[in-house]
BATOR-271434 format. One record per residue (C-alpha): residue number from 1; x, y, z. Coordinates in Angstrom, 2 decimals. Each point is the difference from the previous one (the first is absolute). Example, Ala and Ser with C-alpha at 12.3 -4.5 7.8 and 13.67 -1.06 7.14 Angstrom:
REM residues 2
pt pos:1	x:12.30	y:-4.50	z:7.80;
pt pos:2	x:1.37	y:3.44	z:-0.66;
REM end
This chain:
REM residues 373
pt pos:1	x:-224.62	y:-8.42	z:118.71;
pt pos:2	x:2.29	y:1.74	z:-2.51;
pt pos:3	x:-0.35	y:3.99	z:-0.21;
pt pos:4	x:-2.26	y:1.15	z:-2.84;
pt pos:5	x:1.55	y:3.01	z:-2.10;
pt pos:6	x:-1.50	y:3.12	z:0.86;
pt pos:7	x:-2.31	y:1.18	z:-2.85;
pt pos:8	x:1.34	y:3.74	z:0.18;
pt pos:9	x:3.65	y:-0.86	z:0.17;
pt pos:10	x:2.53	y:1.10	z:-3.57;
pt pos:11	x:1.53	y:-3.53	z:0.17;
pt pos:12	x:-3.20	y:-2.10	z:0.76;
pt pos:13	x:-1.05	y:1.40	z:-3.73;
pt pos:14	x:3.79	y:-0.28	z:-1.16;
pt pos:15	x:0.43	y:-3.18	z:0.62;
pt pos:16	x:-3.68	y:-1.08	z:-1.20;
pt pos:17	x:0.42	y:1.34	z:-3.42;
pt pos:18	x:4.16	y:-1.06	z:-0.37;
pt pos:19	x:-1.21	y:-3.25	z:0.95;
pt pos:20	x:-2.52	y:-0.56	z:-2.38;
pt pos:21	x:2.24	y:0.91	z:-2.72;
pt pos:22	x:3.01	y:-2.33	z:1.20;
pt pos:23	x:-2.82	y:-2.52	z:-0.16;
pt pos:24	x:-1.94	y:1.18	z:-2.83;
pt pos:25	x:2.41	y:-3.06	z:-2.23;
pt pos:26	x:-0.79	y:-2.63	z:2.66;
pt pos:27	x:-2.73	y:-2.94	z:-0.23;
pt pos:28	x:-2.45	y:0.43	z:2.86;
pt pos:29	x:-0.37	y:-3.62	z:0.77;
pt pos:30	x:1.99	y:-1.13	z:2.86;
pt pos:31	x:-0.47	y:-3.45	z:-1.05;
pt pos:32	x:3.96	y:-1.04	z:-0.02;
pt pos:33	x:3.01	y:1.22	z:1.76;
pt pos:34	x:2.25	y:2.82	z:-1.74;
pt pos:35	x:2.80	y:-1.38	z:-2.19;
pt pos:36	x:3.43	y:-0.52	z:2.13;
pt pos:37	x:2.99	y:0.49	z:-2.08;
pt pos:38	x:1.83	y:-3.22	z:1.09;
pt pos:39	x:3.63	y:1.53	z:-1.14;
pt pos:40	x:0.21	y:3.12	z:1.50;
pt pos:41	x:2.82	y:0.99	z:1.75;
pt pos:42	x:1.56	y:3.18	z:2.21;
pt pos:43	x:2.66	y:2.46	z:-0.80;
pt pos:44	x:2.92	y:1.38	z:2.04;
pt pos:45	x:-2.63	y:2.18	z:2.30;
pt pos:46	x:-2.07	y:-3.57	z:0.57;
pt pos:47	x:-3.23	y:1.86	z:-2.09;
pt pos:48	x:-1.16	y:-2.23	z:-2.31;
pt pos:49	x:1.09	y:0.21	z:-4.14;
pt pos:50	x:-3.82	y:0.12	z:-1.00;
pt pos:51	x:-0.40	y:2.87	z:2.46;
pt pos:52	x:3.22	y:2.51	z:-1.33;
pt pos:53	x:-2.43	y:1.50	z:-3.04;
pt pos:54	x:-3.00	y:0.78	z:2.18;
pt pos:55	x:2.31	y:1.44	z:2.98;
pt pos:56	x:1.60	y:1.93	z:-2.67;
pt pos:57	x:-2.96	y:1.74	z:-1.18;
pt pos:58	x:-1.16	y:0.29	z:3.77;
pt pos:59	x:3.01	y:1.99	z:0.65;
pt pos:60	x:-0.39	y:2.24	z:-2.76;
pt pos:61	x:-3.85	y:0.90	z:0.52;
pt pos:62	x:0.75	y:0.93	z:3.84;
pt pos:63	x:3.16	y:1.93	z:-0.73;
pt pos:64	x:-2.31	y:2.00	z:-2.98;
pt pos:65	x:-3.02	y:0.65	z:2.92;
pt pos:66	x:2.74	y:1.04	z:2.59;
pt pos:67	x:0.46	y:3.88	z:0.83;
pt pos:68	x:2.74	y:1.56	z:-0.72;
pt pos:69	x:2.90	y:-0.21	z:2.58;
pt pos:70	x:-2.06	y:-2.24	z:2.13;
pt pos:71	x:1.05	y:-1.85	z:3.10;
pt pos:72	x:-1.13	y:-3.63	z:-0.09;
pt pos:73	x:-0.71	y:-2.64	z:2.33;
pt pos:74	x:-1.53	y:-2.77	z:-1.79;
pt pos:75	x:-1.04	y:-3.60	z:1.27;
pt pos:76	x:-1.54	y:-3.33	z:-1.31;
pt pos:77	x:-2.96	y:-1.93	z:0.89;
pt pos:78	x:-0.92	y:-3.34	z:-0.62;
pt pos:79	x:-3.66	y:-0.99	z:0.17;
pt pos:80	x:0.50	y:-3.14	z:-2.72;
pt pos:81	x:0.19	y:-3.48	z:0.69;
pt pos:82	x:3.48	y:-0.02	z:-0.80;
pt pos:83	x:2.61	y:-0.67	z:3.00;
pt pos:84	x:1.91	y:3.48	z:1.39;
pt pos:85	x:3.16	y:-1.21	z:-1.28;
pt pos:86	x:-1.37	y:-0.34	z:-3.30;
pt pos:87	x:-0.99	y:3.47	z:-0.10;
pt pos:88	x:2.95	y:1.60	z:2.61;
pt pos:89	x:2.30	y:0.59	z:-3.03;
pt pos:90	x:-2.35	y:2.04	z:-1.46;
pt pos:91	x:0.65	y:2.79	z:2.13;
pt pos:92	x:3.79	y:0.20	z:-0.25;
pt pos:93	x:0.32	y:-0.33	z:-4.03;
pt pos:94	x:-2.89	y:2.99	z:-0.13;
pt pos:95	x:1.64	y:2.12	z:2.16;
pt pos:96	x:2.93	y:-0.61	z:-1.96;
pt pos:97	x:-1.16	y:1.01	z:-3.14;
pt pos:98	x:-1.84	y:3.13	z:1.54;
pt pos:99	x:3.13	y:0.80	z:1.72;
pt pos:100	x:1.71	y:0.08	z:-3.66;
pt pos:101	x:-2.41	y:1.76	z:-1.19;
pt pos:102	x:0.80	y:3.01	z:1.96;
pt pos:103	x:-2.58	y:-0.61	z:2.90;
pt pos:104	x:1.26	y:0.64	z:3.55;
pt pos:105	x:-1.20	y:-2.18	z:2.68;
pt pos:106	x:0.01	y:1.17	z:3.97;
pt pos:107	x:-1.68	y:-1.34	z:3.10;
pt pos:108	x:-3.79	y:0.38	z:0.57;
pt pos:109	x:0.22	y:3.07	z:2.00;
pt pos:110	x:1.85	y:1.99	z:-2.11;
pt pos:111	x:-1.71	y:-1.25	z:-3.14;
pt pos:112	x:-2.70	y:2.41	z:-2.40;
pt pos:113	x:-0.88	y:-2.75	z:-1.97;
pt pos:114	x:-1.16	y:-3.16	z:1.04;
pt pos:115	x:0.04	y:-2.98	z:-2.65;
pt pos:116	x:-1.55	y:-3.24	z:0.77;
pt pos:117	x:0.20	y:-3.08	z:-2.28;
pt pos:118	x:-2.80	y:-2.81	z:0.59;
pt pos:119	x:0.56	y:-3.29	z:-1.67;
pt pos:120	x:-3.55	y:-1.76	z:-0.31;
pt pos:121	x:-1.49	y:-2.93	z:-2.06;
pt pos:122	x:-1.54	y:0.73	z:-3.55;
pt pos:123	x:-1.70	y:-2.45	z:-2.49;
pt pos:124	x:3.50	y:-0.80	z:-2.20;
pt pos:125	x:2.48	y:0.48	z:2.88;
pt pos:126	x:0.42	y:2.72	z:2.20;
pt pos:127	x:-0.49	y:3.55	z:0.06;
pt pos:128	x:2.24	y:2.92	z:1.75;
pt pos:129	x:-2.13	y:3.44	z:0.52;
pt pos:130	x:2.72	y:2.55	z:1.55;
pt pos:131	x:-1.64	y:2.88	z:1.53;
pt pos:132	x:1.58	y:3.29	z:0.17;
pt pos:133	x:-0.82	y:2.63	z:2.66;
pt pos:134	x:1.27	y:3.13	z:0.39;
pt pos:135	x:-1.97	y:3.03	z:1.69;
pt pos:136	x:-3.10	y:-1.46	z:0.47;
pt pos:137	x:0.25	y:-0.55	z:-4.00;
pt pos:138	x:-0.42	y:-3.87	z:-0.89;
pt pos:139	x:1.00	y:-1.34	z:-3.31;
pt pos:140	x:-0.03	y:-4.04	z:-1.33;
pt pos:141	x:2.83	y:-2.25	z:-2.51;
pt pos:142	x:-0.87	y:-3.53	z:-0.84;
pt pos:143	x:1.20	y:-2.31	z:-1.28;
pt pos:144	x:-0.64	y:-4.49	z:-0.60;
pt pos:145	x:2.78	y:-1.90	z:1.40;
pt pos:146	x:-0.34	y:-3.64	z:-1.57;
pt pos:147	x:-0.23	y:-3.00	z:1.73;
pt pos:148	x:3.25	y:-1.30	z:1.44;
pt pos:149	x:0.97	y:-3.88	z:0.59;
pt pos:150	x:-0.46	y:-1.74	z:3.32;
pt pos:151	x:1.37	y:-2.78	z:1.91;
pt pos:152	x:-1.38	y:-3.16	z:-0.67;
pt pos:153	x:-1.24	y:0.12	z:3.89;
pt pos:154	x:-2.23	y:2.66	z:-1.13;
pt pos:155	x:-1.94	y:-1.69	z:-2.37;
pt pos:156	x:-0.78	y:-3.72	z:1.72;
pt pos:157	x:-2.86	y:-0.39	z:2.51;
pt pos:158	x:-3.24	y:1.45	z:-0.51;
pt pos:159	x:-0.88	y:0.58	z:-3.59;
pt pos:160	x:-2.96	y:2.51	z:-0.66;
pt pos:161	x:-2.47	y:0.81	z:-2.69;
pt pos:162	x:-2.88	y:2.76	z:-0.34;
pt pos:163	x:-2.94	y:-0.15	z:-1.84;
pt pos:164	x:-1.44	y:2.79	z:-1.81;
pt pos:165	x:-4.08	y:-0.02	z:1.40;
pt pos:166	x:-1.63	y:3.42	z:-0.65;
pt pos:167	x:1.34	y:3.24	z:-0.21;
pt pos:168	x:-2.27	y:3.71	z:-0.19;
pt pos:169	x:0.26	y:3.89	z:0.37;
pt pos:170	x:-1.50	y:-0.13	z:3.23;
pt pos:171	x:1.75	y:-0.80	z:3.25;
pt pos:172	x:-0.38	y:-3.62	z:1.29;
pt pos:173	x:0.24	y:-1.07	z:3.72;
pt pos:174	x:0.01	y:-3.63	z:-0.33;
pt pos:175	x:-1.39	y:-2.67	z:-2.12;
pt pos:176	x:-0.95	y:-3.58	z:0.06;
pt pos:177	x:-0.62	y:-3.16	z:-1.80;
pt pos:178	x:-2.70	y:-1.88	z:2.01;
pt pos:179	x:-0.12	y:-3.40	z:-0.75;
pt pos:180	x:-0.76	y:-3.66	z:1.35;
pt pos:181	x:2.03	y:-3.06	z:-0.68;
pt pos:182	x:-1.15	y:-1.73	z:-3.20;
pt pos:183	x:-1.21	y:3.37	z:-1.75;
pt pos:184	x:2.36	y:3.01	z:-2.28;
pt pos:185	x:-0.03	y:3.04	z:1.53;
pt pos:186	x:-2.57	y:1.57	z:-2.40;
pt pos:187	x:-0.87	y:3.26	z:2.64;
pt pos:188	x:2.27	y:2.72	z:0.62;
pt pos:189	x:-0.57	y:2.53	z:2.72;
pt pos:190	x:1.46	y:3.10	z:0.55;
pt pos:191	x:-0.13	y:2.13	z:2.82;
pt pos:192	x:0.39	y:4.04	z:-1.04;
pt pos:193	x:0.05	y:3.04	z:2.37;
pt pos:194	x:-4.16	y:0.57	z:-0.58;
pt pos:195	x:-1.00	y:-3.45	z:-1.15;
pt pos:196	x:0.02	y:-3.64	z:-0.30;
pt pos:197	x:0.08	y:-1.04	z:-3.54;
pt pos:198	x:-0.46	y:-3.76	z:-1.17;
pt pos:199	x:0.49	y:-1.02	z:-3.67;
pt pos:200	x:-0.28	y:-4.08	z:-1.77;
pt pos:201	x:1.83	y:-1.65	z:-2.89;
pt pos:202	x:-2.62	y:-2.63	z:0.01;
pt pos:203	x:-1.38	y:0.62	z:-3.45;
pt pos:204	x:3.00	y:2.08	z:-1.38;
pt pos:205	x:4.07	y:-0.75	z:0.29;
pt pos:206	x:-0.07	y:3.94	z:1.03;
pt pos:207	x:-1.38	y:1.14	z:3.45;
pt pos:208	x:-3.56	y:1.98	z:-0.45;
pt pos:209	x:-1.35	y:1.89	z:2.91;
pt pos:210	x:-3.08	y:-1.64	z:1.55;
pt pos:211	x:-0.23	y:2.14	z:3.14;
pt pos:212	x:0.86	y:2.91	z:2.17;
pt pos:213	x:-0.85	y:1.20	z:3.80;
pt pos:214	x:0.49	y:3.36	z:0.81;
pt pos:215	x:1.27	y:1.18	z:2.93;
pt pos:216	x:-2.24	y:-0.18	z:3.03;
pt pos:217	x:1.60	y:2.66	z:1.84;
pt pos:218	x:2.82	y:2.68	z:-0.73;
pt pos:219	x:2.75	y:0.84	z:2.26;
pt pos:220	x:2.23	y:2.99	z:-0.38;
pt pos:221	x:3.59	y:-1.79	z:-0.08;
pt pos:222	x:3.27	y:0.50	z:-1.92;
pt pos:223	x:1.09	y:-3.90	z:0.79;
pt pos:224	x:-1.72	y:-1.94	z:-2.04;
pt pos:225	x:0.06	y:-3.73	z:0.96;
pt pos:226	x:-2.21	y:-2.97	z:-0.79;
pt pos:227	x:-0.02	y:-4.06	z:0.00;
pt pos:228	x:-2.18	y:-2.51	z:-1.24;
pt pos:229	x:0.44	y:-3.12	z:2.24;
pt pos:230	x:-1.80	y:-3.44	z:-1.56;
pt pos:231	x:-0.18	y:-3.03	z:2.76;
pt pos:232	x:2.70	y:-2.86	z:-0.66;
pt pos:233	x:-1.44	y:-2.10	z:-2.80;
pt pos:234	x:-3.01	y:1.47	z:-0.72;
pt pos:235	x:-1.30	y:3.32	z:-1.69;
pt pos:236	x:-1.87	y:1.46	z:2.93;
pt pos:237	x:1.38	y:2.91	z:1.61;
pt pos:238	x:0.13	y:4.11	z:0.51;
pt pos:239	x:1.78	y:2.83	z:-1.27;
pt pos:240	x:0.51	y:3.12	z:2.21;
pt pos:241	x:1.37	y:3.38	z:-0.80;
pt pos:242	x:-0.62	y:3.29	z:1.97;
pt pos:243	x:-3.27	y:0.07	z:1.34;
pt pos:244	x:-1.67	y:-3.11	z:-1.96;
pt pos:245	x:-0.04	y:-3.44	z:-0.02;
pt pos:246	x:-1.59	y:-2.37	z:-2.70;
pt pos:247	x:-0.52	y:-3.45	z:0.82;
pt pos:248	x:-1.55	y:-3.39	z:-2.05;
pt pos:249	x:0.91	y:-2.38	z:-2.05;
pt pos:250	x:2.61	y:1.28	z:-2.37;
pt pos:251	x:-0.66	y:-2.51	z:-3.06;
pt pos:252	x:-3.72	y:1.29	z:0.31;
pt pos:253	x:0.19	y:3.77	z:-0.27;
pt pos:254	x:-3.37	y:0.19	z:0.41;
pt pos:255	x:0.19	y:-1.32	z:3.60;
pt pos:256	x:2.31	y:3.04	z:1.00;
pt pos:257	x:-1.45	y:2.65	z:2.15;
pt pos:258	x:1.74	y:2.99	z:1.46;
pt pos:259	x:-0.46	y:2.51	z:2.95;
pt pos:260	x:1.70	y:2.41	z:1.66;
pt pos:261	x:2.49	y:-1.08	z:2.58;
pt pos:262	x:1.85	y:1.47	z:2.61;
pt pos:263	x:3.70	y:-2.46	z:0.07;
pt pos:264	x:2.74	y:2.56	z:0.55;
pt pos:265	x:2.38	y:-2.59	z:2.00;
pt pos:266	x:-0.29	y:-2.66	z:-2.50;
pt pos:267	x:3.84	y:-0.91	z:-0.43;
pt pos:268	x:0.01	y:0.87	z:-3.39;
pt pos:269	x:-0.64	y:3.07	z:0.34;
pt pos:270	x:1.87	y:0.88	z:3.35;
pt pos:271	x:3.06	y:-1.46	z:-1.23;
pt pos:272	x:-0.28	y:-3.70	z:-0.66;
pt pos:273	x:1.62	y:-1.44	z:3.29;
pt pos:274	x:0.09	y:-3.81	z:-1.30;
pt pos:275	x:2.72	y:1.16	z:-2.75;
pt pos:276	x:2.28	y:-3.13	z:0.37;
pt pos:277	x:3.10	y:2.80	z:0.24;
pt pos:278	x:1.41	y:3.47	z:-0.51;
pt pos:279	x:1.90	y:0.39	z:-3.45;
pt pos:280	x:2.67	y:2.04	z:0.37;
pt pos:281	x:-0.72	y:1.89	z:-3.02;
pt pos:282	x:-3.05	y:1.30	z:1.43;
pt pos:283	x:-2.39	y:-1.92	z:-1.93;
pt pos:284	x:-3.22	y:-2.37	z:0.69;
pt pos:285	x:0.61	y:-3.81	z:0.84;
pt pos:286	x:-2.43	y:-2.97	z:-0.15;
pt pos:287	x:-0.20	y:-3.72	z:0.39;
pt pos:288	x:-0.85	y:-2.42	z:-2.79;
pt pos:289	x:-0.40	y:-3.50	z:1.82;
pt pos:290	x:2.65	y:-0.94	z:-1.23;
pt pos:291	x:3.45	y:-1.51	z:0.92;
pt pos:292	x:3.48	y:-0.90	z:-1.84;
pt pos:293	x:2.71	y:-1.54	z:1.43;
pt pos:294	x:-2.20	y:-1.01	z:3.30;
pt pos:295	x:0.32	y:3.86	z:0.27;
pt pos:296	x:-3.79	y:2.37	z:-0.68;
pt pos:297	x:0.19	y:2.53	z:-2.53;
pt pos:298	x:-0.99	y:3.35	z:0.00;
pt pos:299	x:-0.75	y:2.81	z:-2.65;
pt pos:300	x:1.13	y:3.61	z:0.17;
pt pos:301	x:-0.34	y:3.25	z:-1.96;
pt pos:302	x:2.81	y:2.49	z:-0.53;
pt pos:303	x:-0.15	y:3.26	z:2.33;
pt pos:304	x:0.13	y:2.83	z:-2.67;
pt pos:305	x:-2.86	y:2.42	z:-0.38;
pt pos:306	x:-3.00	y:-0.20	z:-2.37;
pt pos:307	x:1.69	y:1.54	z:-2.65;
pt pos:308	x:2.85	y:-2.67	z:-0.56;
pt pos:309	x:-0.16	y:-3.06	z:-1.64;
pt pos:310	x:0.07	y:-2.94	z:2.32;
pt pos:311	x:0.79	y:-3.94	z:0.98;
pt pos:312	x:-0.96	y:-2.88	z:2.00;
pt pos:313	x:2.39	y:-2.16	z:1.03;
pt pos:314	x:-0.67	y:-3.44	z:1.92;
pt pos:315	x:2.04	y:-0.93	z:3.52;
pt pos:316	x:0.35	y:-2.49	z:1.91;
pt pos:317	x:-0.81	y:-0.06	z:3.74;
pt pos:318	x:2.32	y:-0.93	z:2.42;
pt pos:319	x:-1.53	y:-2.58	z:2.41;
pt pos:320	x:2.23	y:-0.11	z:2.37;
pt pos:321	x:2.06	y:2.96	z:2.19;
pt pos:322	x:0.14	y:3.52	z:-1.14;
pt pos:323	x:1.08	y:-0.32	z:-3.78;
pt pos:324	x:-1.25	y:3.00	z:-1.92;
pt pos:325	x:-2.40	y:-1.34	z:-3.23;
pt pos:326	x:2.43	y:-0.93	z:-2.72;
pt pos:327	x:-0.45	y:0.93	z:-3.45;
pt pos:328	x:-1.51	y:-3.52	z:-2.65;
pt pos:329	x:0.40	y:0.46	z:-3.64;
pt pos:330	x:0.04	y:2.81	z:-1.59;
pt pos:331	x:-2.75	y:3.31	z:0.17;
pt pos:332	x:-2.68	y:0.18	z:-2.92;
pt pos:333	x:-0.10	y:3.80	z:-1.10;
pt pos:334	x:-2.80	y:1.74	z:-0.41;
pt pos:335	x:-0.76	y:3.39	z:-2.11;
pt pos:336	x:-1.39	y:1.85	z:3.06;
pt pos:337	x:-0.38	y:0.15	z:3.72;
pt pos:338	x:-1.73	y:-3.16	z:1.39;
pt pos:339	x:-3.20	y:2.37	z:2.04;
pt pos:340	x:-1.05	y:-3.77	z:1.79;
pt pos:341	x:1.23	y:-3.33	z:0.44;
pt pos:342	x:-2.15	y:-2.65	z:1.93;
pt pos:343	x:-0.20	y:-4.00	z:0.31;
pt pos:344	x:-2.32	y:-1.57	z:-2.35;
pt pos:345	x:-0.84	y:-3.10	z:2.47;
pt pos:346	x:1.48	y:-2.59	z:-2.54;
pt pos:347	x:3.67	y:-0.82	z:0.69;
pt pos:348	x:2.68	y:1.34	z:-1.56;
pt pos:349	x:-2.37	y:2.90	z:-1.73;
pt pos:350	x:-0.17	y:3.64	z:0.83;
pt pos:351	x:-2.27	y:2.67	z:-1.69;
pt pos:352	x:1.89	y:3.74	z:-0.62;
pt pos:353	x:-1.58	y:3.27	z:-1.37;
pt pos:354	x:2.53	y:1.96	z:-1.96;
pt pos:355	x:-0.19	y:3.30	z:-1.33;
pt pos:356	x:1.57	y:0.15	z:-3.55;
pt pos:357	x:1.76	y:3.35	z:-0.64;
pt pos:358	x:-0.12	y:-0.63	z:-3.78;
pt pos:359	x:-3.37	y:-0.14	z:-0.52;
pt pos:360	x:-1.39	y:1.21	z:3.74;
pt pos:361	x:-2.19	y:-2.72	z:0.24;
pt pos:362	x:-0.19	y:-2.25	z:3.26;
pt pos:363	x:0.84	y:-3.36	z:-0.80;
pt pos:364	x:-1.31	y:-3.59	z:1.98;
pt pos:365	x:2.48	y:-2.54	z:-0.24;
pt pos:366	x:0.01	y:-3.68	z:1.95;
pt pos:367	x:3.41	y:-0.73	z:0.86;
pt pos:368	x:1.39	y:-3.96	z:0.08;
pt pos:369	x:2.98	y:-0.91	z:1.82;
pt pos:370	x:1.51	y:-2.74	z:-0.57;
pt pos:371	x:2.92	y:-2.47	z:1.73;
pt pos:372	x:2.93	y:-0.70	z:-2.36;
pt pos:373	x:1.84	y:-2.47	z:2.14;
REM end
């Protein structure tokens, strides 16, 4: 699981609030990809053209927050979905312009300021927060780096789309569209920390609440995790979250009953051990039942925190020796972490909660993959 930002911490509400406003000029739908500028191209340093502005003004906002006479050791991370020698150049053309700028750089050790540059995804492109540390003092520059072109590689195989379901104030666990083959998916369920809420389109094109369960039992805990799971093909099934579980028929919510429910080694909450691998971002990975290229295909999150704006990206799974999961298609971007990513039984579909820093609502979007070749 990826580390939650500590409530109490200077750059957990830094980066919350410079995020927002970075985003506040974004669309909150994460129904298409971001634009790709199909012509970009590098300068001398190999940093991309579209990138020279935004590094520009990056240079001058750290060089403003630095102390006087400071010794520097700065550094760049790379938590995106772009590939290291995409962002590698970054580093050296910064450093430059710092280093013009007056700003001396030494080693760690002998260093009173520490600046570190992390390059993550954002709605329109990316986004590069550089935080500046110096005696125990923190301090934040941002700055949107647009989207940059990719090789044509990156943008076969596995095509994907979300879908926009609910979205609300309050935190969301999970979600579901029960349904059985021959009938729309008219019920929508969604599992919060305290409840099990169940709304219906039936009658209306908008979802109107039709029913709630409380929580049967509260547990003290900071890790809040739940899942609905519905049985293959039909609409019967549970949903579980710290001490409760609520089972019926999910296209009756008037079948559901809940009780308390003691399930602390359930794999989704102890770490979900049938994860088909290990991004090396540090993100979530499920399977979609689905294959490409005779190869199955996989879904992962990015492996920033929960207050950067995220991606899932499909990859294929290598059937055959050790092969580390390769990269299909290209990453759909999302305004906000993605809190939970699970299966939704069909093939090729997967459901994701996302937390929208623009707005701060939690968002429940089914995502389609798709094989291009």
């Amino acid at each position: 699981m990826r580390p939650f930002c500590r409530p109490n911490s200077l750059l957990c509400c830094l980066l919350s609030v410079l995020f927002v406003s970075v985003l506040a000029s974004a669309g909150s739908s994460a129904q298409t990809e971001s634009p790709v500028h199909n012509n970009a191209s590098l300068d001398s340093s190999g940093v991309p053209v579209e990138w020279q502005g935004p590094l520009r003004k990056l240079s001058s906002e750290i060089t403003k927050l630095l102390p006087p006479t400071s010794r520097v050791n700065a550094l760049v991370k790379n938590i995106s979905s772009l590939p290291p020698d995409d962002v590698a150049p970054l580093e050296g053309a910064l450093k430059a312009q710092l280093a013009a700028a007056g700003v001396r750089f030494v080693g760690e050790n002998a260093a009173d300021t520490a600046v570190q540059v992390t390059v993550s995804e954002g709605v329109e492109g990316y986004v590069a927060v550089a935080q500046i540390t110096s005696n125990s003092n923190e301090q934040v520059a941002i700055v949107t780096l647009p989207p940059i072109a990719k090789n044509a590689s990156q943008t076969d195989g596995v095509l994907l789309d979300a879908k926009l379901i609910w979205q609300q104030p309050a935190p969301i666990l999970d979600f579901a569209l029960p349904a059985v083959p021959g009938f729309s998916q008219n019920v929508l369920a969604v599992l919060e920390p305290k409840r099990l809420a169940f709304y219906s389109r039936d009658l209306t094109p908008q979802w109107q609440p039709v029913r709630a369960l409380e929580s049967e039992s509260s547990v003290a805990t900071r890790d809040w995790r739940g899942h609905i799971e519905l049985s293959q093909g039909s609409s019967s099934g549970d949903a579980r979250w710290p001490g409760n579980e609520c089972r019926g028929d999910f296209l009756r919510p008037a079948s559901v009953a809940c009780a308390a429910s003691d399930h602390r080694d359930d794999g989704w909450i102890s770490n979900d051990s049938s994860a088909p691998f290990v991004p090396v971002s540090g993100g979530d990975a499920v399977s979609i039942a689905l294959q490409c290229r005779f190869q199955p295909i996989a879904l992962a999150t990015g492996g920033g925190d929960w207050t950067q704006p995220d991606f899932v990206q499909a990859y294929e799974l290598r059937t055959a020796g050790s092969d580390a999961p390769v990269p299909s298609g290209s990453p759909i971007n999302f305004g906000g972490p993605v809190m939970a990513i699970w299966p939704a039984g069909a093939q090729g579909i997967a459901r994701a909660v996302v937390r929208n820093l623009q707005t701060g609502n939690y968002e429940a979007y089914v995502i389609t993959a798709t094989c291009t070749q």
